[in-house]
C-alpha positions in Angstrom: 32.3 -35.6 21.2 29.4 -35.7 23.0 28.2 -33.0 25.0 25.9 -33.9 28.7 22.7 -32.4 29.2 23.8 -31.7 32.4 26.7 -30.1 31.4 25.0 -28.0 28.7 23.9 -25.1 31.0 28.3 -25.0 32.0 28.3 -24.6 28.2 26.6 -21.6 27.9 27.8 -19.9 30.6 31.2 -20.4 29.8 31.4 -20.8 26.3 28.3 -19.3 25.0 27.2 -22.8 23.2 24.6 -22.7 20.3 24.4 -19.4 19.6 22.7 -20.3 16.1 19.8 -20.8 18.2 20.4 -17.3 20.0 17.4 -14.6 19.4 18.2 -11.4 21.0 15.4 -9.5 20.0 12.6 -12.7 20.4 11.0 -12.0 17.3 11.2 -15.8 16.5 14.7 -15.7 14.2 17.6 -16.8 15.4 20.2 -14.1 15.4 22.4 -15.4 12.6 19.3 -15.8 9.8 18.1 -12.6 11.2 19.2 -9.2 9.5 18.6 -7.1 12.9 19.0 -9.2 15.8 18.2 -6.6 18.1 15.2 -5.0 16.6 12.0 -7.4 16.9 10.2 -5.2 14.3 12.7 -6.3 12.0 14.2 -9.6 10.6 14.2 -9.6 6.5 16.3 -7.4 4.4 17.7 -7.2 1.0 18.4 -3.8 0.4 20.2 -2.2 3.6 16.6 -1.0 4.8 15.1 -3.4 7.3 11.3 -4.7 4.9 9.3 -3.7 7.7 10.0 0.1 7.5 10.8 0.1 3.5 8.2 1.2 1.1 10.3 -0.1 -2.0 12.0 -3.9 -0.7 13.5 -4.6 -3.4 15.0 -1.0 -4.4 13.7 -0.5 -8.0 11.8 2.5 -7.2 8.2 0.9 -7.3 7.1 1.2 -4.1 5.4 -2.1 -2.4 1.6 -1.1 -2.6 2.5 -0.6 -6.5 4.8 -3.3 -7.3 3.1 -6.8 -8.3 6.6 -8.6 -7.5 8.0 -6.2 -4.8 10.8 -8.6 -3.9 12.0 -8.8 -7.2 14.1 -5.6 -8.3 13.7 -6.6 -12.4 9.6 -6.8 -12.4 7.1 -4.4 -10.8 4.3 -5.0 -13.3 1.9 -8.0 -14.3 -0.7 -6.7 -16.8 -2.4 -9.5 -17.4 -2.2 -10.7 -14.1 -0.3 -14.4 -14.7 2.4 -14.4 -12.2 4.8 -13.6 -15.0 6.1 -9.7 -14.9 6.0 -7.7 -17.9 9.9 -7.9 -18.6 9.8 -11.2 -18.7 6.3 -12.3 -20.4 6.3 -13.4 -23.9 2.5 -13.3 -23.8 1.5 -9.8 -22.0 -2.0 -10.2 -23.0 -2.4 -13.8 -22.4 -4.0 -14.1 -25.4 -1.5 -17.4 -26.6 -0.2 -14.8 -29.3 3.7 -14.0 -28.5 3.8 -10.2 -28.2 6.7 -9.9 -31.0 3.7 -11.7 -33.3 1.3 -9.4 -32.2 -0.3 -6.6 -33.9 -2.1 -5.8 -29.9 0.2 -6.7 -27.0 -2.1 -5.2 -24.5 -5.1 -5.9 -26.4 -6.3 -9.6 -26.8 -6.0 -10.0 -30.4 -8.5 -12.9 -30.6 -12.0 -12.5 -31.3 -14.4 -13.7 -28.5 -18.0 -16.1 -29.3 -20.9 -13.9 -28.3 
């Protein structure tokens, strides 16, 4: 069924039509992608504290300023700094020597040219 422009503006008043589109707060999310549609400040959540007030998103107790993946609850750390957290990195030194092979996994175990 197709719906008239003209009649559109009926719709809403009536029928309260497209309220997926619907932002309450006008932070720029619609209401139903948005976790506090009636706090602007807010809008993202994933641990029953609105992102925008929480010092720890993800709830692993790492706060934000700390935690090198803080939207990630099993990684907070990235020693050597390659995108992969320390829980999951087979290489923590990057030094192409898997850490369960390697007699210095912080340490790069290879020797360097002058």
């Amino acid at each position: 069924m197709r719906i008239s422009l003209l009649l559109l503006p009926l719709c809403f008043v009536l029928f309260g039509c497209l309220d997926s589109i619907k932002d309450s707060d006008n932070d720029g999310y619609n209401d139903h992608e948005d976790v506090s549609p009636n706090n602007a400040a807010e809008w993202f959540d994933n641990d029953n504290i609105g992102n925008n007030a929480d010092t720890d998103d993800d709830g692993d107790g790492v706060i934000d300023e700390e935690n090198a993946f803080s939207l990630d609850n099993t990684e907070w750390a990235d020693f050597d700094h390659d995108g992969i957290g320390d829980n999951s990195d087979d290489d923590l030194d990057n030094d192409r020597i898997l850490n369960w092979e390697d007699e210095f996994v912080y340490f790069s175990s290879k020797i360097e040219p002058l």
